[in-house]
N, CA, C and O atoms as a GROMACS GRO file, in nm:
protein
  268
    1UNK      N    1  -0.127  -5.060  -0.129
    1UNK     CA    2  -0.115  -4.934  -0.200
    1UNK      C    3  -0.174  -4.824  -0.112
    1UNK      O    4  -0.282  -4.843  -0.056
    2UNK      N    5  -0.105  -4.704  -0.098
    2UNK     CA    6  -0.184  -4.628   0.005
    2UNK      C    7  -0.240  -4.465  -0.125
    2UNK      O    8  -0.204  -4.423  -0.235
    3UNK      N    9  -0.346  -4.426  -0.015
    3UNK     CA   10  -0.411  -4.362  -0.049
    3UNK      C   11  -0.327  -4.238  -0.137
    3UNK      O   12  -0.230  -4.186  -0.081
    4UNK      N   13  -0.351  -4.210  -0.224
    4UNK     CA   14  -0.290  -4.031  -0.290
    4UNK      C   15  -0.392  -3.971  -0.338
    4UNK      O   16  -0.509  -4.007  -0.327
    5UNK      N   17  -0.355  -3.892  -0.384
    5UNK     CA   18  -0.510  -3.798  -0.456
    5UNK      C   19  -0.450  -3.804  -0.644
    5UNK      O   20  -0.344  -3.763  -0.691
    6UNK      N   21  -0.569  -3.872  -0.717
    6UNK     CA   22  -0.560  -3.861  -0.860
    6UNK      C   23  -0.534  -3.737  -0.903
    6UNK      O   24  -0.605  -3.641  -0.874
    7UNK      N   25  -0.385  -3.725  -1.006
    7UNK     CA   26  -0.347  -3.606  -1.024
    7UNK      C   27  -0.444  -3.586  -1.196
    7UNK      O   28  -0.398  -3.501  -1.272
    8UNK      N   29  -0.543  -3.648  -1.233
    8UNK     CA   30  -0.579  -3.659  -1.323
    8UNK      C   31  -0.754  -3.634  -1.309
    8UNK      O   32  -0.836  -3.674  -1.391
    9UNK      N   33  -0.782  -3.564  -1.193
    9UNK     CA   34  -0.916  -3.554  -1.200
    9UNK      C   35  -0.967  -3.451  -1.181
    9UNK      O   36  -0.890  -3.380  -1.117
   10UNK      N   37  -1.128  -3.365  -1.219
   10UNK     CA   38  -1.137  -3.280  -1.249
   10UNK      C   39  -1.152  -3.150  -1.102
   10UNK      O   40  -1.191  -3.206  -0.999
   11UNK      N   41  -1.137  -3.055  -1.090
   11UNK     CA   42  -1.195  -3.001  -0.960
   11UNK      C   43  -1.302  -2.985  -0.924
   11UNK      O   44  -1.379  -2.943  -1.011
   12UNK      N   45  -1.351  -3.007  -0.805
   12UNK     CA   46  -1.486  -2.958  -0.754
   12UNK      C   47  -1.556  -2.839  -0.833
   12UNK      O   48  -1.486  -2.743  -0.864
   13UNK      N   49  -1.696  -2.841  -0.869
   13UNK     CA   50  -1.715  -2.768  -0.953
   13UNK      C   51  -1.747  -2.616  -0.822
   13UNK      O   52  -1.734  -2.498  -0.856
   14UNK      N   53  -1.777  -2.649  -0.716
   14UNK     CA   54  -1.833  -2.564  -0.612
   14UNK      C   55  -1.697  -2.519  -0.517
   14UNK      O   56  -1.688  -2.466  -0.406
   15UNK      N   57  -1.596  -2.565  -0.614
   15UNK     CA   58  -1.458  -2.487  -0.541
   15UNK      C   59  -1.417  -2.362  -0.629
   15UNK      O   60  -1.364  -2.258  -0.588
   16UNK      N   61  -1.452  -2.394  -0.752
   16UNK     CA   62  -1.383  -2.297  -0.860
   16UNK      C   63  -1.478  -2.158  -0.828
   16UNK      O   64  -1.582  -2.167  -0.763
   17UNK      N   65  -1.443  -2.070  -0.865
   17UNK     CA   66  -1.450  -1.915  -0.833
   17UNK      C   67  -1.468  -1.910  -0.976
   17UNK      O   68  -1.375  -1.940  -1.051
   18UNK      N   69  -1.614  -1.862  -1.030
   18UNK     CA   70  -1.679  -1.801  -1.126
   18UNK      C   71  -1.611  -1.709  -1.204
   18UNK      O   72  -1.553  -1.608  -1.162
   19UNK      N   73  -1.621  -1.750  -1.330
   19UNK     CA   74  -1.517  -1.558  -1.443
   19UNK      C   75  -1.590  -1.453  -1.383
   19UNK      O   76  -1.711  -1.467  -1.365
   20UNK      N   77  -1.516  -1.324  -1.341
   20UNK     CA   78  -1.618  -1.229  -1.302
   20UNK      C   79  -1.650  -1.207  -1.188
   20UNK      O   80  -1.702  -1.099  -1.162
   21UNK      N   81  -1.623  -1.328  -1.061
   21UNK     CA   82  -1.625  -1.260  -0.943
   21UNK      C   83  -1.570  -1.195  -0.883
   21UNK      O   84  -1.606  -1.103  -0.810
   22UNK      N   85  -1.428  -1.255  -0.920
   22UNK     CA   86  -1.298  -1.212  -0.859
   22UNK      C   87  -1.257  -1.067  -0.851
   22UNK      O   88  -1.186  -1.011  -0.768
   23UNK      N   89  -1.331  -1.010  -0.978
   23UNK     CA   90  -1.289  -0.880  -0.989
   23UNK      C   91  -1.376  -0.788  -0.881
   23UNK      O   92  -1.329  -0.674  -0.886
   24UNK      N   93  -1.465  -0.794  -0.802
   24UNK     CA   94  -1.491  -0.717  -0.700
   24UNK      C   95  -1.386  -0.702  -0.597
   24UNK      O   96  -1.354  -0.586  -0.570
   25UNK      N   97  -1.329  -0.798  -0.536
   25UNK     CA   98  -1.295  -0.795  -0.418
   25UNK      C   99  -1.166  -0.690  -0.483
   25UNK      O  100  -1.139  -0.594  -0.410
   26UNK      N  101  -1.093  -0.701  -0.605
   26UNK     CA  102  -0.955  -0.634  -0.626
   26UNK      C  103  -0.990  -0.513  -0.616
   26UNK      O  104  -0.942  -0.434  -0.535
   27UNK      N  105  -1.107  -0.479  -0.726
   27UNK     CA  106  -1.174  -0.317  -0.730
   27UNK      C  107  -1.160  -0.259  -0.600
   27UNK      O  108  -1.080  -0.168  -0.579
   28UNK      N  109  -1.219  -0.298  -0.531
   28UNK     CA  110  -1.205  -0.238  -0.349
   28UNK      C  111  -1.063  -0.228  -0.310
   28UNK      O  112  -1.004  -0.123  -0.288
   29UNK      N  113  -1.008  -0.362  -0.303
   29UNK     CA  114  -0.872  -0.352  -0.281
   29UNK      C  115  -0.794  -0.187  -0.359
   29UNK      O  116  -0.741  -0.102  -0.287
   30UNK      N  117  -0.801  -0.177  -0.471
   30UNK     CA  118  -0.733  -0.089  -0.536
   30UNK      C  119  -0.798   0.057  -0.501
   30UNK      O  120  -0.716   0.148  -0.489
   31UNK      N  121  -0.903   0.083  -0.487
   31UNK     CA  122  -0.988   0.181  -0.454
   31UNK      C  123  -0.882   0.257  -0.279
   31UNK      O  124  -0.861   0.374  -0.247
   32UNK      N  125  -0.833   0.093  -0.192
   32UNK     CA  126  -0.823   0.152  -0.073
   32UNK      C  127  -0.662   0.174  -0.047
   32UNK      O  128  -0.601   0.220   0.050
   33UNK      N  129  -0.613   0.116  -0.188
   33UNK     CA  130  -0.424   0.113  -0.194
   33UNK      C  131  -0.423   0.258  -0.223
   33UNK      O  132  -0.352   0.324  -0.147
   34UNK      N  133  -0.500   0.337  -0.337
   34UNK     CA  134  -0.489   0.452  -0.370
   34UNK      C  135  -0.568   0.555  -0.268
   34UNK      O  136  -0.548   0.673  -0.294
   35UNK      N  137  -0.642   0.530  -0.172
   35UNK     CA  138  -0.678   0.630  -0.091
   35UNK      C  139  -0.559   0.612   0.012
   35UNK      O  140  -0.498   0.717   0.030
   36UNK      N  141  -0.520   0.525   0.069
   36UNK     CA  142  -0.434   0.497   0.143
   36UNK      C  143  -0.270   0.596   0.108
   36UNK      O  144  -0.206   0.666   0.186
   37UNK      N  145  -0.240   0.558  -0.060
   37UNK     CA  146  -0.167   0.652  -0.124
   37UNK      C  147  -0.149   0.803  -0.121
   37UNK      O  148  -0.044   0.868  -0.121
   38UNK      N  149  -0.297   0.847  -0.119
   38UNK     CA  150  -0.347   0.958  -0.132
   38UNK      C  151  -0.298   1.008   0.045
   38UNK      O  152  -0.236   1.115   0.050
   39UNK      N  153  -0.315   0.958   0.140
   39UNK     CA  154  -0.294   1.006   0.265
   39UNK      C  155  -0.143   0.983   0.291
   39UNK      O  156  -0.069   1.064   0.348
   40UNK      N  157  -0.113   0.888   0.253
   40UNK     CA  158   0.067   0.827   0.322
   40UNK      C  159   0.161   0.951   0.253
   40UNK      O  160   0.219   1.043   0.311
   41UNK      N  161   0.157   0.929   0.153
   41UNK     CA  162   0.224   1.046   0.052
   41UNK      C  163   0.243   1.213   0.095
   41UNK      O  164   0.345   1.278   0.121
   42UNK      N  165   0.119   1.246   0.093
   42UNK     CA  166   0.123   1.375   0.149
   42UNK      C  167   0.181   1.433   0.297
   42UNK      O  168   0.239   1.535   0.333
   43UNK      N  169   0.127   1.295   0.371
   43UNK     CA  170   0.197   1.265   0.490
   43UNK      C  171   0.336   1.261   0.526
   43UNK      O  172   0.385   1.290   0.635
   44UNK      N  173   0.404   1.216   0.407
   44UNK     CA  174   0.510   1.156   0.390
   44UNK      C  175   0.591   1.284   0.369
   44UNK      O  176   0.678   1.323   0.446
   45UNK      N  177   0.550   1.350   0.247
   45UNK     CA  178   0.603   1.488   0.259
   45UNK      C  179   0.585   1.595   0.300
   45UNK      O  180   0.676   1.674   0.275
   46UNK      N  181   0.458   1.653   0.381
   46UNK     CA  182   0.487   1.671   0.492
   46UNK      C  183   0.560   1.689   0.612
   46UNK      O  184   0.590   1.790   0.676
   47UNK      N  185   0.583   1.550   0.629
   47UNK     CA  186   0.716   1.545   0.753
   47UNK      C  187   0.831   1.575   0.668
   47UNK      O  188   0.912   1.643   0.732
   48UNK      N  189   0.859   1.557   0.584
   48UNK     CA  190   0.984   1.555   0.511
   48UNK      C  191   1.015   1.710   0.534
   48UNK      O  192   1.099   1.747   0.615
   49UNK      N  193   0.935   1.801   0.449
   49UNK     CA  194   0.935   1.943   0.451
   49UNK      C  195   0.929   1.994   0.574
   49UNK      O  196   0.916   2.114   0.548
   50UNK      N  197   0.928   1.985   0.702
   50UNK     CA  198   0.944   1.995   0.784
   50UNK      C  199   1.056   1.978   0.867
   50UNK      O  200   1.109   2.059   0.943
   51UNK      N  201   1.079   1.878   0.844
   51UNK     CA  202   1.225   1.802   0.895
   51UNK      C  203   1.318   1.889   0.831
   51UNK      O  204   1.398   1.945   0.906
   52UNK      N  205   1.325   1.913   0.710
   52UNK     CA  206   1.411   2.009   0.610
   52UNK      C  207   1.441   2.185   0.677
   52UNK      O  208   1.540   2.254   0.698
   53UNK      N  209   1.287   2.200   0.693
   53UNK     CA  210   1.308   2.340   0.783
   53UNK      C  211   1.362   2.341   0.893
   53UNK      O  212   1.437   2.432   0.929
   54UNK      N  213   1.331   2.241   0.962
   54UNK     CA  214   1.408   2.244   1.106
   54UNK      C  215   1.578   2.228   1.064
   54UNK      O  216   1.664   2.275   1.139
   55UNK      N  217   1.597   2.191   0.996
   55UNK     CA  218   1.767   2.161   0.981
   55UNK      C  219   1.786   2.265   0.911
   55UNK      O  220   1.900   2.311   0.922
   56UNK      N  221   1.696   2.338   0.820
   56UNK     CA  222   1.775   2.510   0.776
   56UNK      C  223   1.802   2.587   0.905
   56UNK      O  224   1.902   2.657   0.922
   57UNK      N  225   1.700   2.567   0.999
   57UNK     CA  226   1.661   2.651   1.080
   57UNK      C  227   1.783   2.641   1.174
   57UNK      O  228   1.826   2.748   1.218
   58UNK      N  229   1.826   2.565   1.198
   58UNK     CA  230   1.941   2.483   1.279
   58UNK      C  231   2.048   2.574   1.242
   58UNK      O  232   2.096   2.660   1.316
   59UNK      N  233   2.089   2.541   1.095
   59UNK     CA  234   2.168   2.561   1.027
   59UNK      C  235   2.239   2.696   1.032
   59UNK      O  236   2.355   2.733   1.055
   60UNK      N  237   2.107   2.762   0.996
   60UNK     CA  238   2.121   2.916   0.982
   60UNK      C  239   2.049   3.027   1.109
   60UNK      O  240   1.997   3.138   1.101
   61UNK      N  241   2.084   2.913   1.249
   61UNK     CA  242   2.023   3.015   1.367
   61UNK      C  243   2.095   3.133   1.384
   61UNK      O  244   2.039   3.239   1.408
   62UNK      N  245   2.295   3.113   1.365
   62UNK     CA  246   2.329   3.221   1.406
   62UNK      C  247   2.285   3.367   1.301
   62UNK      O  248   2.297   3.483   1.341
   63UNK      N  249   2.240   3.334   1.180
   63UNK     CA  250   2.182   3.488   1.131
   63UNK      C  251   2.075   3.532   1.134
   63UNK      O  252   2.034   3.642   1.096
   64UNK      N  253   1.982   3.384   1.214
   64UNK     CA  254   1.854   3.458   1.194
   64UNK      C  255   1.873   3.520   1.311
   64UNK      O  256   1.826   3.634   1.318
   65UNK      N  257   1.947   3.465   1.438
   65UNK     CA  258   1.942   3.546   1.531
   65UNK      C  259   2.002   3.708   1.557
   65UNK      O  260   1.969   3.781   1.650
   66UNK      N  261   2.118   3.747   1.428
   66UNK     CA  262   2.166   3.844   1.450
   66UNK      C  263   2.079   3.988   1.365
   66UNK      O  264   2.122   4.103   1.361
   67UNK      N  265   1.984   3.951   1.319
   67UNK     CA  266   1.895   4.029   1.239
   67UNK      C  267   1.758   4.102   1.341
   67UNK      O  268   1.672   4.172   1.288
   0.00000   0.00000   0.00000
């Protein structure tokens, strides 16, 4: 008979992760998704609004130039 692991036994008690710890590490996590948010975003539009002007600007060189 070769070796398997009993699917009927309990887990290590020094493997299981305590009620209540877990929630630090997410807190941080979420703290750095939304600062991260806070920069990408603005960033994001930013370039966008930019990109936009340059293609009005494009768009409409021959009147800005005749003014």
């Amino acid at each position: 008979m070769t070796d398997q692991p009993n699917p009927y036994s309990q887990p290590d008690e020094s493997s299981v992760v305590p009620i209540g710890e877990g929630n630090i590490a997410r807190g941080r996590r979420r703290v750095w998704f939304w600062l991260a948010m806070g920069c990408v975003v603005p960033l994001a539009l930013i370039g966008l609004a930019t990109l936009g002007l340059m293609v009005w600007v494009l768009v409409n060189l021959d009147e800005l130039n005749s003014v």
